[in-house]
N, C-alpha and C positions, 0 to 999 in steps of 0.2 A: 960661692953664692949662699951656702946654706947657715955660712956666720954672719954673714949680712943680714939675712934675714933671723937671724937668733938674736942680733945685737939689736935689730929694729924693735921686735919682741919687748925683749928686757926692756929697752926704752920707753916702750908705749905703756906696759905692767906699770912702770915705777911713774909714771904721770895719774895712775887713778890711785895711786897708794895714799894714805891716810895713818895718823898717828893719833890714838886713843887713850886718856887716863881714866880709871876708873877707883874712885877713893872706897872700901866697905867701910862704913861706920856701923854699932850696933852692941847690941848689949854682947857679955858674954857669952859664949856657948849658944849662938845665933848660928854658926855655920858658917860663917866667913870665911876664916881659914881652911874649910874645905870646899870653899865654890871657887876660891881663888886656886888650889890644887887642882880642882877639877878644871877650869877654865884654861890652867895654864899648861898640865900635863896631861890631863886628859885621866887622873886616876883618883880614884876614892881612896881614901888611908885613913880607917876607922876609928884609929887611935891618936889624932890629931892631938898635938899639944896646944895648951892656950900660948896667943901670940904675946911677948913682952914687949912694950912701945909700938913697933911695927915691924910688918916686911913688906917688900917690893919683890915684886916678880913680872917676867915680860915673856910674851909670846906671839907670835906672829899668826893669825887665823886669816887665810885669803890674802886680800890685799892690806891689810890693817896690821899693824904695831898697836900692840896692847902693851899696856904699865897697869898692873895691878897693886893698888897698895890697900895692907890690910892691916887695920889700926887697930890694937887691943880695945879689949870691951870692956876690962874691971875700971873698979871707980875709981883708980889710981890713974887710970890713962886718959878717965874721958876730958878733964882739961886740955889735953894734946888736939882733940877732937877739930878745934878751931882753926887749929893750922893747917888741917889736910880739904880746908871747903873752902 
């Protein structure tokens, strides 16, 4: 009885679940790369590198699938800008 009611569980969970993209754009040395750390790990790293082109990173808060993607902010990347909106 009590997998029956574990599997109904799971079942009903994955009916409210939702799938989220969130694109940063922004100048450089804006914080991006460490709100998307924060967001996705949960920890501050003071000594962030600047991101080159981009990165994606994913994390599950609740019921929600998050996709974080963080697009460099120097003037070499902002052309790319167009493609992640």
């Amino acid at each position: 009885m009590g997998s029956i009611v574990a599997k109904l569980r799971d079942v009903l969970n994955n009916l409210w679940k939702e799938d989220m993209e969130i694109c940063l754009l922004g100048l450089q040395g804006a914080g991006k790369s460490t709100l998307v750390n924060i967001i996705a790990g949960g920890e501050y790293e003071p000594s962030t590198i600047p991101t080159i082109g981009f990165q994606m990173k994913t994390t599950q808060k609740c019921r929600v699938n998050i996709k974080l993607w963080d697009v460099g902010g120097q003037t070499k990347f902002r052309p790319q800008w167009a493609r992640y909106c």
